[in-house]
Each structure stands twice: as structure tokens, then as C-alpha cells.
mmCIF file of the N, C-alpha and C atoms, coordinates in Angstrom:
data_MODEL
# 
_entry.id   MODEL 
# 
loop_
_atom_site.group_PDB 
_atom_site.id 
_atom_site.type_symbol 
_atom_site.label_atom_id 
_atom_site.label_alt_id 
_atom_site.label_comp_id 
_atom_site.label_asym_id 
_atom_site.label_entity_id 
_atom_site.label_seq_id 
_atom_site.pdbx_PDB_ins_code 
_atom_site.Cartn_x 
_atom_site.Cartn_y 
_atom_site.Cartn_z 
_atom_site.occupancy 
_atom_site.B_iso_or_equiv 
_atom_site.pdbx_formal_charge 
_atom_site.auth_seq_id 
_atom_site.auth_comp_id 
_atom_site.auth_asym_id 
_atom_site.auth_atom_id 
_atom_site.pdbx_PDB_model_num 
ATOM 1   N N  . UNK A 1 1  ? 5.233   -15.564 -21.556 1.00 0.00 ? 1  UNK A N  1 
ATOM 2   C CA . UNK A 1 1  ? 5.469   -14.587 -20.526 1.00 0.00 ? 1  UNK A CA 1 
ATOM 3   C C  . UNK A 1 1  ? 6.453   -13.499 -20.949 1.00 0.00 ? 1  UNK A C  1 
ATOM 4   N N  . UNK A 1 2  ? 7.318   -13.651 -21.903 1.00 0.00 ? 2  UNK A N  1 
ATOM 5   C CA . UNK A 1 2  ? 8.186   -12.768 -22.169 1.00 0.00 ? 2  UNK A CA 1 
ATOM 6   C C  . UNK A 1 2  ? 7.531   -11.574 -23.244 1.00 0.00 ? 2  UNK A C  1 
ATOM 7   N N  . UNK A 1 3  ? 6.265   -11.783 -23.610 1.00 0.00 ? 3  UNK A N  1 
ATOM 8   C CA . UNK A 1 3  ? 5.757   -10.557 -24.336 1.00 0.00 ? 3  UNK A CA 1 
ATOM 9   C C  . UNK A 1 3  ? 5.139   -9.899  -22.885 1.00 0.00 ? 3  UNK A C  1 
ATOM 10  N N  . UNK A 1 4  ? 4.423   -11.012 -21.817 1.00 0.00 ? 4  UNK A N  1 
ATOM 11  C CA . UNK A 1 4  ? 3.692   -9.884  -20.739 1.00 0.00 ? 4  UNK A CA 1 
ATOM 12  C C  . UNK A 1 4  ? 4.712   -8.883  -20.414 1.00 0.00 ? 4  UNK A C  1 
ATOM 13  N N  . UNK A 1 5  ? 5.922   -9.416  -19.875 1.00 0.00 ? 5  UNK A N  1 
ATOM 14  C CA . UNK A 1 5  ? 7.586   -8.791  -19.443 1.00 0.00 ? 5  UNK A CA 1 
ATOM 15  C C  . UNK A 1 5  ? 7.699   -7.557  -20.122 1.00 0.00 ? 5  UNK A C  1 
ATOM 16  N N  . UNK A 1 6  ? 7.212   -7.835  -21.717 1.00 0.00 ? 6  UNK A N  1 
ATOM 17  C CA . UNK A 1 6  ? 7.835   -6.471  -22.671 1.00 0.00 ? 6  UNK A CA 1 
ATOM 18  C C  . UNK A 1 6  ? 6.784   -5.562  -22.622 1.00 0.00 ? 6  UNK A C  1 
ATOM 19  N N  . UNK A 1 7  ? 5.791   -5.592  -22.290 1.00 0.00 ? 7  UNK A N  1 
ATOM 20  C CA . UNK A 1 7  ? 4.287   -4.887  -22.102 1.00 0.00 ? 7  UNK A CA 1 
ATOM 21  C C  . UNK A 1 7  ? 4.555   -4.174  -21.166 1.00 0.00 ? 7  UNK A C  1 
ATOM 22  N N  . UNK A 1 8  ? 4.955   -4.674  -19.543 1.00 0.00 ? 8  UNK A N  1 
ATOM 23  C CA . UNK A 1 8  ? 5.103   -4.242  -18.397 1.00 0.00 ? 8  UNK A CA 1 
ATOM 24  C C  . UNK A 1 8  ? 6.100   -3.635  -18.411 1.00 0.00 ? 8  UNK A C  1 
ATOM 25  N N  . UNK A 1 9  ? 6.799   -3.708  -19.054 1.00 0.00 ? 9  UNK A N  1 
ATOM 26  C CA . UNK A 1 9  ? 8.417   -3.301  -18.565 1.00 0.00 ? 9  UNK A CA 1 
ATOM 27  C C  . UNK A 1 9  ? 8.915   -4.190  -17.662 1.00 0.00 ? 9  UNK A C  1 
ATOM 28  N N  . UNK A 1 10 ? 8.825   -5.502  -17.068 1.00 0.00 ? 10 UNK A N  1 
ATOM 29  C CA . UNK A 1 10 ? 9.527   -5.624  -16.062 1.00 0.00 ? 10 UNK A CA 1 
ATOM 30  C C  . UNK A 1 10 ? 9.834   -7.664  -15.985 1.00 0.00 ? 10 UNK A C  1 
ATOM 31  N N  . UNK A 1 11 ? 10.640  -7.951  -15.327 1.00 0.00 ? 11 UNK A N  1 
ATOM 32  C CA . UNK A 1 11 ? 11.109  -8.712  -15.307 1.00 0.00 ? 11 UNK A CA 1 
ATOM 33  C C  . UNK A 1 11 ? 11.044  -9.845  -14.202 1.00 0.00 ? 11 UNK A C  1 
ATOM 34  N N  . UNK A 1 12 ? 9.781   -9.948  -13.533 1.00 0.00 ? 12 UNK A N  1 
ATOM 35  C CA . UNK A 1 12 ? 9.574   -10.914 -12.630 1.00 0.00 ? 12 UNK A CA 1 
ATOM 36  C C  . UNK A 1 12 ? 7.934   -10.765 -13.289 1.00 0.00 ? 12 UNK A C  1 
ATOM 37  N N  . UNK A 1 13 ? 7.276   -11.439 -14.089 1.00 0.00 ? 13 UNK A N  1 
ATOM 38  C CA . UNK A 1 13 ? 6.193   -11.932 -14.090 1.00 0.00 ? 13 UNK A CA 1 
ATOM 39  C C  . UNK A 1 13 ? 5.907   -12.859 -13.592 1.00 0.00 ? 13 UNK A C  1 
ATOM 40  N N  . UNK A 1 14 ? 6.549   -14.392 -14.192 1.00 0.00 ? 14 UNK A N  1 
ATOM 41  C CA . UNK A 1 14 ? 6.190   -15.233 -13.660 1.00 0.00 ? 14 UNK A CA 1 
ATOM 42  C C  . UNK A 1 14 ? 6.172   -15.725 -12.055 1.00 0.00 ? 14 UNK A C  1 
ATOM 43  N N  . UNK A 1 15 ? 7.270   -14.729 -11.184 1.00 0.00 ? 15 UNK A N  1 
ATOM 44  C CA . UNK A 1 15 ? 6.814   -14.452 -10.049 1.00 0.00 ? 15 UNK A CA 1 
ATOM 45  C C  . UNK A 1 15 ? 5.952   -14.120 -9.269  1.00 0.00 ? 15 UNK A C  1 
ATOM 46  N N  . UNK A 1 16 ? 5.173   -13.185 -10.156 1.00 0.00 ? 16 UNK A N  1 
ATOM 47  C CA . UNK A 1 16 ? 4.320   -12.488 -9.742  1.00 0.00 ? 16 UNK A CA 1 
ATOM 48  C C  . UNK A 1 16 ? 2.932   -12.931 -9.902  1.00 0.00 ? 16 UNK A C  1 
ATOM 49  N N  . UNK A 1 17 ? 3.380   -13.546 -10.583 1.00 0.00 ? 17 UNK A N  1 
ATOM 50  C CA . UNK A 1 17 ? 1.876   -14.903 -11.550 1.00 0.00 ? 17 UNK A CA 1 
ATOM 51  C C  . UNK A 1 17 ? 1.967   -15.850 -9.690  1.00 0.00 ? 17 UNK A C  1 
ATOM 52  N N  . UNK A 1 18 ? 2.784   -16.359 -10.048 1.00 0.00 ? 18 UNK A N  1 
ATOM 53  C CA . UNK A 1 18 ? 2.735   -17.963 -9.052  1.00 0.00 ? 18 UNK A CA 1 
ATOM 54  C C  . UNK A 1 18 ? 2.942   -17.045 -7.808  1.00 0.00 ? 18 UNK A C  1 
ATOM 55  N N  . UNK A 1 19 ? 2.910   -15.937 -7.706  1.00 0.00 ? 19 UNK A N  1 
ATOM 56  C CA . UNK A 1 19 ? 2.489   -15.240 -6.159  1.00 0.00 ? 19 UNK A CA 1 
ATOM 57  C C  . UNK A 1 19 ? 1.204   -15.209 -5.716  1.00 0.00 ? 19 UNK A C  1 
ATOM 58  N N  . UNK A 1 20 ? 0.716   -14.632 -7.315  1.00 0.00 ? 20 UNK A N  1 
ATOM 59  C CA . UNK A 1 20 ? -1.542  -14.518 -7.543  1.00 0.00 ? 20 UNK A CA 1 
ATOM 60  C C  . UNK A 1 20 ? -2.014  -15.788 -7.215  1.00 0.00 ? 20 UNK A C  1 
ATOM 61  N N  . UNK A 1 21 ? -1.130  -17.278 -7.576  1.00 0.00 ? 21 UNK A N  1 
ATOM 62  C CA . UNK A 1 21 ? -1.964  -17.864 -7.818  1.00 0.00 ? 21 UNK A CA 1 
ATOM 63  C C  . UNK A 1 21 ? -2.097  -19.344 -6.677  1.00 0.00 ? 21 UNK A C  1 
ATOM 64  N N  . UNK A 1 22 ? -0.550  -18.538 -5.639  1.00 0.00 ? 22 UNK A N  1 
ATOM 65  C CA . UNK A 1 22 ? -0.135  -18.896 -4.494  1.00 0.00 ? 22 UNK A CA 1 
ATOM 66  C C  . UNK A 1 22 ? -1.406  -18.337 -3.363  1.00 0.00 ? 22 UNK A C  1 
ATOM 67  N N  . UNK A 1 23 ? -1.103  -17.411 -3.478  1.00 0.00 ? 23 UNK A N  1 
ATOM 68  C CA . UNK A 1 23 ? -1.668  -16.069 -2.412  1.00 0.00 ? 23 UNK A CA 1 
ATOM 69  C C  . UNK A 1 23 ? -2.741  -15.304 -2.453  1.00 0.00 ? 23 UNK A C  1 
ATOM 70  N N  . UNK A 1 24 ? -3.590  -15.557 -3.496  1.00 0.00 ? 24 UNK A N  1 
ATOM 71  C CA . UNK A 1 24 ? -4.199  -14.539 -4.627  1.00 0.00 ? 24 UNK A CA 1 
ATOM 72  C C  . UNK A 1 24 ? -4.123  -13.269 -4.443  1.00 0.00 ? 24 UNK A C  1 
ATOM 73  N N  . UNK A 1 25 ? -4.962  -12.353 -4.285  1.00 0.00 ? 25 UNK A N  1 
ATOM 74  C CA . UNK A 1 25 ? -4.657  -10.788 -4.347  1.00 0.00 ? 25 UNK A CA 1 
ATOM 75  C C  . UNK A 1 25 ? -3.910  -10.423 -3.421  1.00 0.00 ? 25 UNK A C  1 
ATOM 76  N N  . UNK A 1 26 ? -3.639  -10.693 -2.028  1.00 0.00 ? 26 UNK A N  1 
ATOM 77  C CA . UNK A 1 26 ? -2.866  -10.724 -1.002  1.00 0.00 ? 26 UNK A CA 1 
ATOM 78  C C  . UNK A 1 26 ? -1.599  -10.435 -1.007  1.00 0.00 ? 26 UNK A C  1 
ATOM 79  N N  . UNK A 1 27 ? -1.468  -11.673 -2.529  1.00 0.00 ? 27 UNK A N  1 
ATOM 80  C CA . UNK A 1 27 ? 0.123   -11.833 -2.026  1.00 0.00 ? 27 UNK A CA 1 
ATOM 81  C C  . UNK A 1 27 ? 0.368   -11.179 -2.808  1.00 0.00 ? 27 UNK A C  1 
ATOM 82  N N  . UNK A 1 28 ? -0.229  -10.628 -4.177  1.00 0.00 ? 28 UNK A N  1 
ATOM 83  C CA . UNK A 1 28 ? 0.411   -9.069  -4.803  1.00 0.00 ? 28 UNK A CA 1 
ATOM 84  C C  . UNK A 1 28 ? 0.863   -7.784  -3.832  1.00 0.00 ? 28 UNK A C  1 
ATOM 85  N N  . UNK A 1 29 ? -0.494  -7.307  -3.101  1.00 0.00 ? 29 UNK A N  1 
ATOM 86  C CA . UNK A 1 29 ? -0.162  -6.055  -2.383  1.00 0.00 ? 29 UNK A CA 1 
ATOM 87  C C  . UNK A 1 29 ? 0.987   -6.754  -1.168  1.00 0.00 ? 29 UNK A C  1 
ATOM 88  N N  . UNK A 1 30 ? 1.130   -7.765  -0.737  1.00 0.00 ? 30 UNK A N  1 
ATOM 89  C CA . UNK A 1 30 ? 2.230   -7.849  0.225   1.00 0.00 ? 30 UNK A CA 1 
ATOM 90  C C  . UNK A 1 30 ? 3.592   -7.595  -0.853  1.00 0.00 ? 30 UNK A C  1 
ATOM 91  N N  . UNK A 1 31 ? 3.747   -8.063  -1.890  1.00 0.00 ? 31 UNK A N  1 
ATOM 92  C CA . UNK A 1 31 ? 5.027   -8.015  -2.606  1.00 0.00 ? 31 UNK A CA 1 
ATOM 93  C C  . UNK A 1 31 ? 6.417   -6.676  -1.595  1.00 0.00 ? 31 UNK A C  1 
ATOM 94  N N  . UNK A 1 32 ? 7.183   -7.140  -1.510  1.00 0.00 ? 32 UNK A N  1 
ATOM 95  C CA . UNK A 1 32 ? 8.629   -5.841  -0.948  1.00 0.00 ? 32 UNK A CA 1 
ATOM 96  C C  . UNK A 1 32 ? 8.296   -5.363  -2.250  1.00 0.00 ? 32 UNK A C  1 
ATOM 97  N N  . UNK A 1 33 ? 8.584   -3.795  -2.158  1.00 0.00 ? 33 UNK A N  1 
ATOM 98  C CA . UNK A 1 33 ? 8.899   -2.669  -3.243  1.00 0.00 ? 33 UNK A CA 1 
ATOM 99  C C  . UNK A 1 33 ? 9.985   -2.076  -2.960  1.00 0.00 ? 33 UNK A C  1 
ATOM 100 N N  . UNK A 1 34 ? 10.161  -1.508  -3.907  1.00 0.00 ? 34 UNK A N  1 
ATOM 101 C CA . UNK A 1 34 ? 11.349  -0.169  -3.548  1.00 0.00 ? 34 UNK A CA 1 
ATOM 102 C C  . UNK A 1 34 ? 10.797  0.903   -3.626  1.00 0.00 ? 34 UNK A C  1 
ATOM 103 N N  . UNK A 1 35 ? 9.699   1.421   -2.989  1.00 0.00 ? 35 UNK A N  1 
ATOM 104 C CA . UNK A 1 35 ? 9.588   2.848   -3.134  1.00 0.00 ? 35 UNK A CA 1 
ATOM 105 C C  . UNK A 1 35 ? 9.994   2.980   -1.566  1.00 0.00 ? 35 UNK A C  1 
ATOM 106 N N  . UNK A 1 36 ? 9.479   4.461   -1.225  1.00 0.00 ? 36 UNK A N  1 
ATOM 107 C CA . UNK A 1 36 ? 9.864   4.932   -0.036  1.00 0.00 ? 36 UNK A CA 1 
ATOM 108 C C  . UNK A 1 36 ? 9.107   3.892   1.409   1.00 0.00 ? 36 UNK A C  1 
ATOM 109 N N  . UNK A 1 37 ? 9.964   4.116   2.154   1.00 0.00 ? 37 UNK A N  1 
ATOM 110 C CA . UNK A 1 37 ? 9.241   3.412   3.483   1.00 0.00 ? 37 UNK A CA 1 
ATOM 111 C C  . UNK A 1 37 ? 8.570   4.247   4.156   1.00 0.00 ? 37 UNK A C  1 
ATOM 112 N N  . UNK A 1 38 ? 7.839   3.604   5.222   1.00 0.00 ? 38 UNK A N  1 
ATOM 113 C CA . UNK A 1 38 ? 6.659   4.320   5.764   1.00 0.00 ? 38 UNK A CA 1 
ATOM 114 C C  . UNK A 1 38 ? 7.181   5.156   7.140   1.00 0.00 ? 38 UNK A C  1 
ATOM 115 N N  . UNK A 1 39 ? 6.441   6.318   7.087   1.00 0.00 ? 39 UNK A N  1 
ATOM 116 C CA . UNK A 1 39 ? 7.399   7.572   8.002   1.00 0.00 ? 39 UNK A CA 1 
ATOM 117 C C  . UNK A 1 39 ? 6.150   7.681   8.871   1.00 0.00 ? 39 UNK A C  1 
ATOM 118 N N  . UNK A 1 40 ? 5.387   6.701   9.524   1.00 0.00 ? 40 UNK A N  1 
ATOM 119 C CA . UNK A 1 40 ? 3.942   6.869   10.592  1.00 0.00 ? 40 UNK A CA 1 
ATOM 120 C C  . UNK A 1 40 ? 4.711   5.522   11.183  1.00 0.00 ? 40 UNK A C  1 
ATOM 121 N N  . UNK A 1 41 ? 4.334   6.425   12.598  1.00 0.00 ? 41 UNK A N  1 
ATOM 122 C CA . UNK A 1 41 ? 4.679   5.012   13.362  1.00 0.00 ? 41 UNK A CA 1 
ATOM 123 C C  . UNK A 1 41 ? 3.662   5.188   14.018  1.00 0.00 ? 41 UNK A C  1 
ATOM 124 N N  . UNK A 1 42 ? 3.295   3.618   14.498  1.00 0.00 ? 42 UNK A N  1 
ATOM 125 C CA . UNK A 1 42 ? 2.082   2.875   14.664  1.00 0.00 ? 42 UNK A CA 1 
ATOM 126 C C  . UNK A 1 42 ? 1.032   3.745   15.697  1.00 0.00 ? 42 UNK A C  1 
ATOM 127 N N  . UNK A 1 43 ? 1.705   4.338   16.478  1.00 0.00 ? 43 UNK A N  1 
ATOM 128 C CA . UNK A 1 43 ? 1.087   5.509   17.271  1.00 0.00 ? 43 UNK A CA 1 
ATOM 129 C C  . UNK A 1 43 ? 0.197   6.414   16.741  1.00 0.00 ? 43 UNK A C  1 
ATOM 130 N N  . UNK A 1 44 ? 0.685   7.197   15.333  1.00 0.00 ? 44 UNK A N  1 
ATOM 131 C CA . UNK A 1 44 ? 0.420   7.911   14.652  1.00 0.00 ? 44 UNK A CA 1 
ATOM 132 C C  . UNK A 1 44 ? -0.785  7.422   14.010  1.00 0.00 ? 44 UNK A C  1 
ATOM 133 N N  . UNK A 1 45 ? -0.971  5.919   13.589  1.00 0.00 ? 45 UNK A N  1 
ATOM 134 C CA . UNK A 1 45 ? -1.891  5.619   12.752  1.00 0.00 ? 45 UNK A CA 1 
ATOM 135 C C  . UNK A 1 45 ? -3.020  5.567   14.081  1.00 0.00 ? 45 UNK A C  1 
ATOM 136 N N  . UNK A 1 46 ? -2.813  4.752   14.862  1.00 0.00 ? 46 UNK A N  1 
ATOM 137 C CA . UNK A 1 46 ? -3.906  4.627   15.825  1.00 0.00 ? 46 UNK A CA 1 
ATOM 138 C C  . UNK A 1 46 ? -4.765  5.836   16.116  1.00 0.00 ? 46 UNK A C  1 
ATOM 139 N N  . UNK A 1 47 ? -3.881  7.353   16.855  1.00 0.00 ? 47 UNK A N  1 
ATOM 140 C CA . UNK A 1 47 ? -4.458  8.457   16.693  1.00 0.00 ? 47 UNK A CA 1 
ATOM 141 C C  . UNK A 1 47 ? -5.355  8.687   15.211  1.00 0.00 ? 47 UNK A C  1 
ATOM 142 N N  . UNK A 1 48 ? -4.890  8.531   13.943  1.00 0.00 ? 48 UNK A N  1 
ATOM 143 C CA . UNK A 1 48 ? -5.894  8.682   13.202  1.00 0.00 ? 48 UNK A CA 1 
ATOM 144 C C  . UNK A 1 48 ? -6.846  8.111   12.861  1.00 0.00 ? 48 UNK A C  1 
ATOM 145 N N  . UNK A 1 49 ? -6.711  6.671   13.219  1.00 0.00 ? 49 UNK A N  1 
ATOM 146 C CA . UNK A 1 49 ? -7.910  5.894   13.291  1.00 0.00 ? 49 UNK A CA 1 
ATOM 147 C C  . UNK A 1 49 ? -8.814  6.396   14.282  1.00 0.00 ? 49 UNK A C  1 
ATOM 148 N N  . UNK A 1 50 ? -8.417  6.425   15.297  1.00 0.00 ? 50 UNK A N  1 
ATOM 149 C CA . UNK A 1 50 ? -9.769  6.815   16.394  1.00 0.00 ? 50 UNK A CA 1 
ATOM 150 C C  . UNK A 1 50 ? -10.135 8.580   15.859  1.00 0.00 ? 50 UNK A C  1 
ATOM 151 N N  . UNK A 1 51 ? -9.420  9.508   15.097  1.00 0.00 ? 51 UNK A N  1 
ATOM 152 C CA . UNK A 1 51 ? -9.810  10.429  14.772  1.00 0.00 ? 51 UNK A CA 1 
ATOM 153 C C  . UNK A 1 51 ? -11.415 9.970   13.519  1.00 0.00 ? 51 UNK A C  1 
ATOM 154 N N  . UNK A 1 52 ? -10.727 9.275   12.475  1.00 0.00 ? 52 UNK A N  1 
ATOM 155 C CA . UNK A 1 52 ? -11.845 9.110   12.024  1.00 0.00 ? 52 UNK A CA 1 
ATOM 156 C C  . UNK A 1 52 ? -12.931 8.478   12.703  1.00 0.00 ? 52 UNK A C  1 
ATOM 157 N N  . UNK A 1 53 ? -13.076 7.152   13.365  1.00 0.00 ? 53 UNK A N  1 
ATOM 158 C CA . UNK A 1 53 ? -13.741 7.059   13.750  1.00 0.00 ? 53 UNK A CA 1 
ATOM 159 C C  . UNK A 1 53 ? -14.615 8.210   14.462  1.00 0.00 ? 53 UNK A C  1 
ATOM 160 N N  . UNK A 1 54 ? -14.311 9.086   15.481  1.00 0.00 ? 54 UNK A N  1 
ATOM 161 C CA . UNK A 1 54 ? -15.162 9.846   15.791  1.00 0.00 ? 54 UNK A CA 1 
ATOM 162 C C  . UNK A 1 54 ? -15.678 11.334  15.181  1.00 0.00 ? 54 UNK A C  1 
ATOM 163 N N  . UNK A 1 55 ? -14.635 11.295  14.147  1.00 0.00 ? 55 UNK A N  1 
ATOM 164 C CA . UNK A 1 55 ? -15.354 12.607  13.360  1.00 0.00 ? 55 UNK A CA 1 
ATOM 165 C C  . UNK A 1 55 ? -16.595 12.208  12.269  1.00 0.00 ? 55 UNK A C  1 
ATOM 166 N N  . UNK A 1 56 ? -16.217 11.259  12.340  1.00 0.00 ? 56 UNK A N  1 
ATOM 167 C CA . UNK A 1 56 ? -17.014 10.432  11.131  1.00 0.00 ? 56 UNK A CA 1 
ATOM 168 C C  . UNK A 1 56 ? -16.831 11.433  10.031  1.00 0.00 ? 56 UNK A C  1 
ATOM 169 N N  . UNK A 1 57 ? -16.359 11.642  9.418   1.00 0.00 ? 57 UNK A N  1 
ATOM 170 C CA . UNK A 1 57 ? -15.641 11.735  7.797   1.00 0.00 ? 57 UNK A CA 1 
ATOM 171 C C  . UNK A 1 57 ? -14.671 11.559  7.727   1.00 0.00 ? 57 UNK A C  1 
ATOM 172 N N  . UNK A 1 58 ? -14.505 11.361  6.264   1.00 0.00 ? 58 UNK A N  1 
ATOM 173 C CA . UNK A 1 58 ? -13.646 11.062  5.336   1.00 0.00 ? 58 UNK A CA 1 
ATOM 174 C C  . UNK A 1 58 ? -12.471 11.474  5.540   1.00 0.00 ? 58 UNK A C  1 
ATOM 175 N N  . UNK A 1 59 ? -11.398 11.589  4.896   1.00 0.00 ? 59 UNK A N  1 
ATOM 176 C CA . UNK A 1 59 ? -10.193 12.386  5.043   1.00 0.00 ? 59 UNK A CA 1 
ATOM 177 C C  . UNK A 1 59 ? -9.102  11.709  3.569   1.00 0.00 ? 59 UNK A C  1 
ATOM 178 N N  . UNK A 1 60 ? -8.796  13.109  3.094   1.00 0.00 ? 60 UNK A N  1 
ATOM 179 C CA . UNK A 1 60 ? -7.305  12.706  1.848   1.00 0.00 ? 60 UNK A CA 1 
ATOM 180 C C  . UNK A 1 60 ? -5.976  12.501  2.496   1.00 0.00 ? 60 UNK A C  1 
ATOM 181 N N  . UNK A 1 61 ? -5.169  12.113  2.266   1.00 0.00 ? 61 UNK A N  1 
ATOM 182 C CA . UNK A 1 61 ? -4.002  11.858  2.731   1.00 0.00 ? 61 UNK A CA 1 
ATOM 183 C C  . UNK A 1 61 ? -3.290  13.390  3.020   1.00 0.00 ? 61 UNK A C  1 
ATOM 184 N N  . UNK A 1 62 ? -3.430  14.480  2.554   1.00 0.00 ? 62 UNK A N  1 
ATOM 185 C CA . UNK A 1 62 ? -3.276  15.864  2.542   1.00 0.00 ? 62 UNK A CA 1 
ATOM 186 C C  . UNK A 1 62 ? -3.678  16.431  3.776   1.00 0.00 ? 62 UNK A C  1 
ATOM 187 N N  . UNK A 1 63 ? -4.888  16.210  3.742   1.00 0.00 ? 63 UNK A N  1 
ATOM 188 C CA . UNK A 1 63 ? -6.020  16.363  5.271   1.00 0.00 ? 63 UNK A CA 1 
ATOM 189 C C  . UNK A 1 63 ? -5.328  15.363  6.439   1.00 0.00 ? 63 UNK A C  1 
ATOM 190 N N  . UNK A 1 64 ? -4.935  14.205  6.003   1.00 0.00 ? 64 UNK A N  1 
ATOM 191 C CA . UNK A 1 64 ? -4.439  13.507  7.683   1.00 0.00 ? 64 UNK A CA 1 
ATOM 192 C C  . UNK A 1 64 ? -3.221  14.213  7.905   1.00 0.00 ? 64 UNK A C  1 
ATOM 193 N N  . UNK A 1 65 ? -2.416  14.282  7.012   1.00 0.00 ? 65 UNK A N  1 
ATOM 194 C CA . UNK A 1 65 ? -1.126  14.673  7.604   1.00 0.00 ? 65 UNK A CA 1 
ATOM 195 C C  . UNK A 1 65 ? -1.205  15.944  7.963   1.00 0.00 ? 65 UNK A C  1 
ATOM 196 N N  . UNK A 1 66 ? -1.468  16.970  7.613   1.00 0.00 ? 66 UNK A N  1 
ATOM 197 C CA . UNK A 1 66 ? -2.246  18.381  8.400   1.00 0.00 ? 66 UNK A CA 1 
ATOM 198 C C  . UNK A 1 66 ? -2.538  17.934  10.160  1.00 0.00 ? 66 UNK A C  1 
ATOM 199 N N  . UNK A 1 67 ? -3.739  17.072  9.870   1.00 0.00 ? 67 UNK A N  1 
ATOM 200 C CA . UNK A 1 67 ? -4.521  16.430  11.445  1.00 0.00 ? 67 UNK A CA 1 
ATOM 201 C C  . UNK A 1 67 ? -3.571  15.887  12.344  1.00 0.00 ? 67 UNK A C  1 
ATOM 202 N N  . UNK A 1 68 ? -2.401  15.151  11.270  1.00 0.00 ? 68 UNK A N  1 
ATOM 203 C CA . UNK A 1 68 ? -1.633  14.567  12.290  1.00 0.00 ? 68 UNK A CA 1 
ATOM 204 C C  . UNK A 1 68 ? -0.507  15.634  12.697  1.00 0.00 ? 68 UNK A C  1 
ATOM 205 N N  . UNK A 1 69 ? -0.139  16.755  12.143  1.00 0.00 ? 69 UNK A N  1 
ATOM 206 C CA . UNK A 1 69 ? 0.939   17.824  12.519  1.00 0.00 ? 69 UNK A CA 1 
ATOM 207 C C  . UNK A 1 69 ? 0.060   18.779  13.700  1.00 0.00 ? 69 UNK A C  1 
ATOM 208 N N  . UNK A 1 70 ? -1.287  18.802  13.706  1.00 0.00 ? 70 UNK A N  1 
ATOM 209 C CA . UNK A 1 70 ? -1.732  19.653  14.715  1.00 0.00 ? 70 UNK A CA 1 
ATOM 210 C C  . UNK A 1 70 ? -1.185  19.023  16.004  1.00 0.00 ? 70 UNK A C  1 
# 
């Protein structure tokens, strides 16, 4: 594990192993991060859900937040 570590750069593999193999793909994307936290509150998402739903298309993350400032 300590060559995967030097590959990745990083220092919880085997965590991250016995998370996959705990949780499988799940429990990767649940992992805490440190990037930024989420600035939509739950209101916000709902409005865009029922937006897509009834426009029926697609939308980039560029395009919702536009939709959601109108």
C-alpha cells in the first residue's frame, strides 16, 4: 500500500480500501472532504428538480445557477 500512497499522493489508502470494501462505491462518494461546502439549500434544489422535470432538458451547472438567480 505504500507504493499506491506514493502514486496518489496521499495518505489514507488503506482507509479508503476497507471503506470500498466495507461500503462499496457508496462509501467512497460519502467519504468527508475538504473542499468547499454546499451553498443550495434544500429549497433551492427542489425548485430545480421540479424545473427539470418539467422543462424536460438537460441543464450544466452554469445554466442552473443562472435558473436559480432568475
Amino acid at each position: 500500500m505504500p507504493a499506491i500512497a506514493g502514486i496518489f499522493e496521499c495518505h489514507t489508502v488503506r482507509a479508503t480500501i476497507r471503506r470500498w470494501q466495507a461500503e462499496g462505491l457508496g462509501g467512497l462518494w460519502q467519504a468527508p472532504g475538504r473542499g468547499a461546502k454546499a451553498k443550495w439549500a434544500e429549497a433551492d434544489l427542489q425548485y430545480l428538480e421540479k424545473c427539470l422535470e418539467l422543462d424536460g432538458r438537460t441543464y450544466n451547472t452554469h445554466q442552473l445557477a443562472i435558473k436559480l438567480s432568475q
